[in-house]
N, C-alpha and C positions, 0 to 999 in steps of 0.2 A: 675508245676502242684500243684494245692490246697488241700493240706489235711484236712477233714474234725474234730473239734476234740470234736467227740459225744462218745468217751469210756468211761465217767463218766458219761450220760446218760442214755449207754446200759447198764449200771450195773443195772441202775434200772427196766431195763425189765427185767434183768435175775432172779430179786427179785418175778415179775408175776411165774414164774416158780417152785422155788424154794421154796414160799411162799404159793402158792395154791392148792389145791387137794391133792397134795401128793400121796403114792401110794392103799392108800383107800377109796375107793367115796362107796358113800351112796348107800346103793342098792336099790334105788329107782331111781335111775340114769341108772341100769341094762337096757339095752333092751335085746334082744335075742342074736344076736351080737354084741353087740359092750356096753360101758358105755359111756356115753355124758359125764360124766365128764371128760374123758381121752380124749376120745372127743377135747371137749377146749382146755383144756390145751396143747394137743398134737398141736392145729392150733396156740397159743400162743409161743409153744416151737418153731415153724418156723416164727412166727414173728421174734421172738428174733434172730433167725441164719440169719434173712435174714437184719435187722441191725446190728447185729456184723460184717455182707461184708462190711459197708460203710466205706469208706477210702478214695472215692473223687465222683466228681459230677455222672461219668458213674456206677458208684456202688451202687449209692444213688440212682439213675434211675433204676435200676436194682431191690435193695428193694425195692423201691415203686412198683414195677409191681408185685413182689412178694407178696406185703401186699394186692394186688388187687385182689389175686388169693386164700388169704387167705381170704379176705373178702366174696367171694362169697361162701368159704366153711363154713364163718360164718352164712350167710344166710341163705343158709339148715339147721344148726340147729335150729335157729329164725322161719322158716318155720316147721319143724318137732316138735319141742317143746311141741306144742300145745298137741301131741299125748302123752305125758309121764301124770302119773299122778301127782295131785297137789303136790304134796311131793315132788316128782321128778323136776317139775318147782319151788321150793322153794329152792333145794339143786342146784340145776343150776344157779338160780338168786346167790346163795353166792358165787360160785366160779366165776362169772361172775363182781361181785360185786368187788372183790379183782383184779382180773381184769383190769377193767377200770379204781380204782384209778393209778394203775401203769401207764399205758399206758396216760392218762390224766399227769401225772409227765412227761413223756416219750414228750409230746406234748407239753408242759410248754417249756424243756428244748431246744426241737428242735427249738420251735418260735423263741428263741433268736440268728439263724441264719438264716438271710431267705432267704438267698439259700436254705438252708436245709427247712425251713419253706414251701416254692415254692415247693420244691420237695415231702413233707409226709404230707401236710393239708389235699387236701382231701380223701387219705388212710385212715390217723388218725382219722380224723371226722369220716369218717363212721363206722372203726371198734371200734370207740367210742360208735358211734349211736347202732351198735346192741348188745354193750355189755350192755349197759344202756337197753336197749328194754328187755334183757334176765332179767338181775336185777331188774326190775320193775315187769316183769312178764306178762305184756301189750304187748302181741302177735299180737293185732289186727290192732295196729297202727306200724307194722314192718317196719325199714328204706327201701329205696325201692319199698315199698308194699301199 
């Protein structure tokens, strides 16, 4: 069986986490329940747990389904966004923004096996595409949409 050896790469998704948001977002990020900042990062924090699983090809399969799954809960924010006000879309673009470079690092490193490549391009591209979409702040050309 092939061990996959991406734990010098998952480190640096774990830096998306530990690096962003923190435990105070902006209160213009507030909605009624809930804050989109905690938001991301919380859909971010199960990226990360669902590459820490990889350890061989059926795992690696397994996160990618999972980043699919997170991807679509990235869309809903991509989709809702529009409703926060501009403040609130500018403090979302920055933690979105920290974000993406990681994950763009995170997609750098996987290319260079491409098994692994085969299995998390088009997960990665697209939770690339809506993290870039948030940090631009260009709602109206949303991946998908």
């Amino acid at each position: 069986m092939h061990r996959f050896r991406v734990i010098p790469q998952l480190l640096l998704l774990a830096v998306i986490v530990v690096g962003c948001g923190g435990p105070k977002y902006d209160e213009s990020l507030q909605m009624p329940n809930f804050n989109y900042g905690e938001v991301l990062d919380g859909h971010m924090r199960r990226a990360e747990q669902a590459m820490m699983s990889v350890r061989d090809l059926p795992s690696a399969e397994a996160a990618a389904n999972q980043l699919h799954l997170i991807n679509q809960d990235l869309d809903d924010v991509v989709y809702n966004a529009p409703r926060m006000s501009e403040d609130g879309q500018i403090a979302l673009g920055v933690i979105a923004a920290q974000h993406l470079v990681e994950v763009q690092r995170l997609k750098a490193d996987i290319d260079r096996n491409p098994t692994l490549a085969r299995v998390f391009d088009v997960e990665l591209e697209t939770m690339m595409a809506y993290l870039q979409t948030m940090a631009s702040g260009n709602f109206e050309d949303k991946p998908g949409g």
